[in-house]
N, C-alpha and C positions, 0 to 999 in steps of 0.2 A: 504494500500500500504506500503510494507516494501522500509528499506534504506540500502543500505550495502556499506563500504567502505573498499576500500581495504586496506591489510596489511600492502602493501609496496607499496608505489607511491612518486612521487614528487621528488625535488633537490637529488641527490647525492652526494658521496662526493668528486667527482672532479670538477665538475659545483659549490658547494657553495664554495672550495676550488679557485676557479678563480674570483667567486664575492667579496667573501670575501680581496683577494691582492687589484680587483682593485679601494674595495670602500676604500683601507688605508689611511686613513687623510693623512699621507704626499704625496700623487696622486694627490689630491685635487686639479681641474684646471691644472695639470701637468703630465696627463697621454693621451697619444691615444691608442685606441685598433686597433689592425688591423684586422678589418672584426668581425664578429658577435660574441661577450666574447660567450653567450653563444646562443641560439633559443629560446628566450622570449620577448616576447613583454614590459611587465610589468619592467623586468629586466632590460632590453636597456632603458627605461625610468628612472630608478633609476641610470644609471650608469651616464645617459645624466646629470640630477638634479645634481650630485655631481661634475657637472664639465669633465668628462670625454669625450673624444673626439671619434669618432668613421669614422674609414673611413675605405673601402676596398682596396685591396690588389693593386688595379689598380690604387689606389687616394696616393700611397707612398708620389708623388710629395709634398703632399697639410698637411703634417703632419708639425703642429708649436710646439710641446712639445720635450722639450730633452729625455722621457722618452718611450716607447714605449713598447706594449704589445700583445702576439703572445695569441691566443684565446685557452679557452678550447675544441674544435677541432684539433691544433696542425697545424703544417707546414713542410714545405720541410727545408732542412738543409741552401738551396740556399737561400732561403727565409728573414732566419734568419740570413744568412751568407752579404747579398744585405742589411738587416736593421744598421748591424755593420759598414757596410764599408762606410756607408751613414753619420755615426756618431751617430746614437742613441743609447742609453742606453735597452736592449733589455731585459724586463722581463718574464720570458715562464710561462704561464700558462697553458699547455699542460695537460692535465688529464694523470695520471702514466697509465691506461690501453690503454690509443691511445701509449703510449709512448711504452707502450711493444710493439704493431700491427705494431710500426715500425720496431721496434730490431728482431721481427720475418719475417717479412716480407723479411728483409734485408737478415738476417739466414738465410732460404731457396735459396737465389740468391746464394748467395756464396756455398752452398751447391750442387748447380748444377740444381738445382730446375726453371722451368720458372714460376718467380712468377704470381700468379692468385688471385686478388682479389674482393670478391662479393661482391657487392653492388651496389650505388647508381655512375657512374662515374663522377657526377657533383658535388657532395656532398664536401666541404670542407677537410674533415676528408679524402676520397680518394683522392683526388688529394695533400695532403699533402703529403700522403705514396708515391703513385706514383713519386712524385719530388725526393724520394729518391732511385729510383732503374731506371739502366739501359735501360734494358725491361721489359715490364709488360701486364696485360691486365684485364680490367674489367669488372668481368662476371655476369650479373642482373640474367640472366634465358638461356632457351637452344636455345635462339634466337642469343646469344652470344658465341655459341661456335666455331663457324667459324672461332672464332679470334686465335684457338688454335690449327689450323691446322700445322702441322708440328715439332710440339713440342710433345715430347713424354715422358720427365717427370714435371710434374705438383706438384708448393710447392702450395696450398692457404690458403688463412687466409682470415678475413672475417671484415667487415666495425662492429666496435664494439656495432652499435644499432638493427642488425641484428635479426631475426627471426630465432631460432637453426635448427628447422626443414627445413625452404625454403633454406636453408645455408647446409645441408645435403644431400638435394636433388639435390641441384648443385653441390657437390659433388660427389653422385652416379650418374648423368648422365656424369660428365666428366670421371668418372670411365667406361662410358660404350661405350664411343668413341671408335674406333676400330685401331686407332693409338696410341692412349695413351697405353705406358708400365708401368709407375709408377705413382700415386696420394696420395702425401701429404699431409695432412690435420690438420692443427694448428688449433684448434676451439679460438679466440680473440673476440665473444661475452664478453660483461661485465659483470661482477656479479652484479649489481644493474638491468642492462637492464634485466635480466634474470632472479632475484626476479622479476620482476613485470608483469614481462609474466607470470613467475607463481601464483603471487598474481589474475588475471584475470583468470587462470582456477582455480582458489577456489571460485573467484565470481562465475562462472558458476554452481560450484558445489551446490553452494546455491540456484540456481534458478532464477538468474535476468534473467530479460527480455527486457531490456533497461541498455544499458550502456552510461556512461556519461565521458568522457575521454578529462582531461584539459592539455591545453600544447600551447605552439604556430605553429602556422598552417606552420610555415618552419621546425616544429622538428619530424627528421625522427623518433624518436623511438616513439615520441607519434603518431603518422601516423600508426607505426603497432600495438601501445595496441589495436585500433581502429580496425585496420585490423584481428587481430586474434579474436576481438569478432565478427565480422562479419564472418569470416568465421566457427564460430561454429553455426553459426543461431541466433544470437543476433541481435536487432537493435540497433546501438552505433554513438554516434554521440560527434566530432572533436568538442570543444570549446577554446576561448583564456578566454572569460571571463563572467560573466551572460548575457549582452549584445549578445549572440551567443543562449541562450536558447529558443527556442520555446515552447510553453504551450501546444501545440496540441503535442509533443511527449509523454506527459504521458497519453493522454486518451487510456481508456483500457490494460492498464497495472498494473502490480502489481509487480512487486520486480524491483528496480532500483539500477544499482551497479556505484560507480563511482572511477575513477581512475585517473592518471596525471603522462606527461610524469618525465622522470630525470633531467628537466630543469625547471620545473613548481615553484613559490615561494608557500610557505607553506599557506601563507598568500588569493592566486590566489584561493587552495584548500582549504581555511576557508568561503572564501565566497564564492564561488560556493554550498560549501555543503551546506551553508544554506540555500541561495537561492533556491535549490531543496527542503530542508525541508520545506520551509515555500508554495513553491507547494503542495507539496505533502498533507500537513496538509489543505490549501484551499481547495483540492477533496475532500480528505477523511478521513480528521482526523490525529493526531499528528504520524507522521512515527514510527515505528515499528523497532529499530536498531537493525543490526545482528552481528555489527564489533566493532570495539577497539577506544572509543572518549577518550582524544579527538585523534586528527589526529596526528601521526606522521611516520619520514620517517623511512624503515628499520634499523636496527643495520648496516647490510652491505653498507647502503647509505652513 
């Protein structure tokens, strides 16, 4: 049985770029985040250990630090504007690529554009951008297009964890509305998200047949490395941590690829992988590698 890991998986550099603020010793017991820094389990644990405080957006009340911190997800301006006026000290850890998805998003409004944005409409990350625009509407798939009746120029951009091609597709069918005259189309996928989508069709290229995909079970981009092996005909399976591994998924297999979303710690992906290798060597013998040890995250992460 082979092992292959991928090229490019795990933290990015806007997610470590937010761990990294909120573990700064002078935070120390002196910091709240507002709502989830980043979609990891493991993380949120380390932020809790150092003292950090953590509460959602609806818990403002209940915040006792002078310090306060907007998540790498990002927020509405109101938001940010509500933490000030409240008295706190307001630190943005906003990932610079959600920070564009707003500045574009906005662009198009003013441009005349109804803006349109795909994704997930519960998701943090949308409902931030949303906070900053007049009208809007958030498009999943073509069960959503209803929302776009009467509007006849369309700007969209796209929830930055997105999948290019389903994000495409909602494009060509708002293109094929029969009232729509113009569709815009900002592509605000991330570059790291978009390494790793690609990094999973290079595993495929190799021949796994099991994919092993780490990340916490609220983070939408590891939800679709998962989804896009699945829909190539892969069986792939969602972990936060080895605790999540079942032994019955390697019988009768032979090439296992593993990957991890942009929030995942490096650390989450050292021991999963070995975890898998020391399976894999229990079946049948010491794994076979086909990829880059030890592990690390893209250049572009």
């Amino acid at each position: 049985m082979k092992l292959s890991l991928a090229t490019a998986m795990g933290t990015c550099f806007g997610v470590q770029d937010a761990i990294d603020l909120a573990l700064s010793p002078e935070f120390k017991d002196r910091l709240t985040v507002v709502g989830q820094l980043v979609h990891n389990p493991q993380t949120v644990e380390r932020l809790r250990a150092n003292g950090v405080a953590i509460v959602e957006r609806h818990e403002i009340d209940h915040i006792t630090t002078q310090a306060v911190m907007i998540t790498a997800h990002g927020a509405a301006d109101t938001t940010r504007l509500d933490l000030q006026q409240r008295g706190f000290t307001v630190y943005d850890a906003t990932c610079p690529l959600v920070m564009r998805l707003h500045k574009l998003a906005r662009y198009l409004e003013r441009k005349g554009y109804f803006p349109v944005i795909v994704g997930q409409a519960n998701h943090v990350e949308v409902q931030g951008v949303l906070g900053n625009l007049s009208r809007s509407a958030v498009i999943a798939g073509p069960q959503d297009f209803h929302k776009l009746e009467g509007e006849t120029r369309i700007g969209v951009v796209s929830q930055t964890t997105n999948r290019l091609q389903k994000v495409e597709q909602v494009v060509a069918g708002i293109q094929a509305l029969p009232w729509i005259e113009e569709v815009r189309f900002v592509d605000t996928i991330c570059q790291p998200v978009k390494d790793r989508q690609q990094a999973i069709g290079d595993l495929l290229q190799l021949g796994i047949d099991l994919g092993i995909v780490i990340g916490g079970k609220n983070s939408a981009n590891t939800r679709k490395l998962k989804e896009l092996m699945i829909d190539r005909g892969v069986e792939a399976h969602h972990v936060e941590s080895i605790a999540d591994i079942d032994e019955e998924w390697f019988c009768d297999k032979e090439h296992v690829g593993i990957t991890a979303g942009t929030s995942t710690p490096q650390d989450v992906i050292e021991e999963v992988s070995e975890y898998v290798r020391q399976l894999i060597a229990k079946r049948s013998g010491p794994a076979k590698h086909t990829s880059h040890d030890p592990i690390t995250p893209s250049a572009s992460s």
